[in-house]
C-alpha positions in Angstrom: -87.8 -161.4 167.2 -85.5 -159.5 165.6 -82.8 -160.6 167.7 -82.7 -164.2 166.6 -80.7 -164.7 163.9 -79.4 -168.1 163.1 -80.3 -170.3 165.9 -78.2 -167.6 168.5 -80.5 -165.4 171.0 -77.5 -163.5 171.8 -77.2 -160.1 171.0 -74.6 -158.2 168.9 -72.6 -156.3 171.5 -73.4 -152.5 170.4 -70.1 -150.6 170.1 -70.3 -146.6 171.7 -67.0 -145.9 170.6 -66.5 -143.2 168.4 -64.6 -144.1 165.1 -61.7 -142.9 165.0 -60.2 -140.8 162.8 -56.7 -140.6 161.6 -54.8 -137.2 160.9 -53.5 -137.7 157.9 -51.2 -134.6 157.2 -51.7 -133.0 153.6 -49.1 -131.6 151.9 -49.7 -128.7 150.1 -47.7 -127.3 147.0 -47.4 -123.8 146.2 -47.1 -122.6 142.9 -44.4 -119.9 142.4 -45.5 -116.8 141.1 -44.9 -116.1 137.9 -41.7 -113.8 137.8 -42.3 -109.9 136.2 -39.9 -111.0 132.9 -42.0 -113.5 132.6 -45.5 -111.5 133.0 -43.7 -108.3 130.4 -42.7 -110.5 128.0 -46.5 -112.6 127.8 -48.1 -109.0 127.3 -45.8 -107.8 124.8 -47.0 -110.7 123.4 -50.4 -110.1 123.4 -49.9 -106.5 122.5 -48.3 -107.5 119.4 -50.6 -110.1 118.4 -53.6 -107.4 118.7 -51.4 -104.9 116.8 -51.1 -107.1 113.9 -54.4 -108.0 114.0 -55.4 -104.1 114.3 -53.4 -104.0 111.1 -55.0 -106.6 108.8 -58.5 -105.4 109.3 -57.5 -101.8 108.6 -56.3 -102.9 105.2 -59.4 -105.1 104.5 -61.6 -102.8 105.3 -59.5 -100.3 103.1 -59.9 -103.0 100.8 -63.5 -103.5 101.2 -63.6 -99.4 100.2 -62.1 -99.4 97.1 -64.1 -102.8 95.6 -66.9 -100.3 96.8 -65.4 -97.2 95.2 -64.4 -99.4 92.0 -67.8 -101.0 91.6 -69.9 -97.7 91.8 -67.3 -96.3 89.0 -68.3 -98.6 86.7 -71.6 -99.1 87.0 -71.2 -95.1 86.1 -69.2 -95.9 83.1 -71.6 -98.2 81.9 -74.3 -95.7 82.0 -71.9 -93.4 80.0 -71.1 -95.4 77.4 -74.8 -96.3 77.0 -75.3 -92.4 76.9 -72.8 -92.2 74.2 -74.0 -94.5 72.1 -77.6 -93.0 72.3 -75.8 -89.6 70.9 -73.8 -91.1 68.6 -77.0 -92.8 66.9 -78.8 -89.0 67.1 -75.6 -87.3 65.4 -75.8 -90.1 62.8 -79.3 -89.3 62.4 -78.5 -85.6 62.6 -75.8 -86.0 59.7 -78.1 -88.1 57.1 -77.8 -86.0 54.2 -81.4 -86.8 52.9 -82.5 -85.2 56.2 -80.3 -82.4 55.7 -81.9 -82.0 52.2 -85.4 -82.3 53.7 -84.6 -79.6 56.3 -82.9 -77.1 54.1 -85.9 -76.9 51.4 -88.2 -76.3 54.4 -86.4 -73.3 55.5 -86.4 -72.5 52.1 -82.2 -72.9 51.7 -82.5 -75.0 48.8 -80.0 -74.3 45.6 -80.5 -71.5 43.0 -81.1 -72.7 39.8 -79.7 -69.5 38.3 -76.4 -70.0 39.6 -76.0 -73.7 39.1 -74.2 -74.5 36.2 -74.2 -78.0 34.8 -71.3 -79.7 33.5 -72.6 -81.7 29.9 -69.9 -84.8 29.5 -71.2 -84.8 25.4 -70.4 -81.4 24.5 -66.8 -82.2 25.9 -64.3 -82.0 22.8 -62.5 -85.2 21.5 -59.1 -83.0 20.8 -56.6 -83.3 23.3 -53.1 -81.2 23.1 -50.4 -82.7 21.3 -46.7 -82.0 22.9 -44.3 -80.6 20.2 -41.0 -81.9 20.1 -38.3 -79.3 19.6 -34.9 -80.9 18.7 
C-alpha cells in the first residue's frame, strides 16, 4: 500500500540511469619557487638575528657573574669590618691604663720608690728673676 499516494495507484517510473557527472576541469596554480637571492638573503637573516641574540645572553650571563662575584665580596667585607671592630674593642681594652697598672704590679714591674722623686708645689720659691736694664 505503499504505492498509493494521493488518490493515484500509479507508480513512480524508477530511473536506471546513471547520474551523470560533469568534468569540470581544475585549474591548478603553481607557486614559483622561491629564487636562491631570495633563500641567502632570509638565512642571513636568521643568522644574524641568532648572532645577536647569542650576544645578549653572553653579556647577561657575564652580568649575572659579576652581581654574583660583587655580592659574595661584600658579604666578606661585612664579616671584616665586624672582625675589626671586635679587635678594635680588645686593643681598647688592651690599652686601659688601669689594666696596664694592674698587670704591671702582678709581674711585679711596678715603680721604685727610691728613684721617684716628687715635685712639692709649696716649697717652690716666690722670687722670680728680675731683667736688668742696661742703658
Amino acid at each position: 500500500m505503499a504505492a498509493y499516494i494521493h488518490g493515484n495507484l500509479a507508480l513512480e517510473p524508477k530511473d536506471n540511469r546513471k547520474p551523470q557527472m560533469r568534468e569540470t576541469k581544475k585549474i591548478v596554480y603553481r607557486k614559483r619557487p622561491i629564487p636562491v637571492q631570495e633563500k641567502l638573503l632570509y638565512l642571513f637573516t636568521v643568522l644574524i638575528c641568532v648572532v645577536v641574540a647569542s650576544v645578549i645572553i653572553w653579556r647577561y650571563a657575564q652580568i649575572y657573574e659579576m652581581n654574583t662575584r660583587i655580592q659574595m665580596i661584600e658579604k666578606e667585607v661585612k664579616t671584616l669590618q665586624v672582625e675589626n671592630n671586635k679587635l678594635k674593642l680588645e686593643i681598647s681594652k688592651a690599652q686601659d691604663p688601669k689594666r696596664l697598672q694592674d698587670m704591671a704590679n702582678q709581674y711585679g714591674l711596678g715603680p721604685n720608690e727610691n728613684q721617684v722623686n716628687q715635685v712639692n708645689p709649696s716649697n717652690q720659691s716666690a722670687k722670680t728673676p728680675v731683667a736688668m736694664k742696661t742703658e
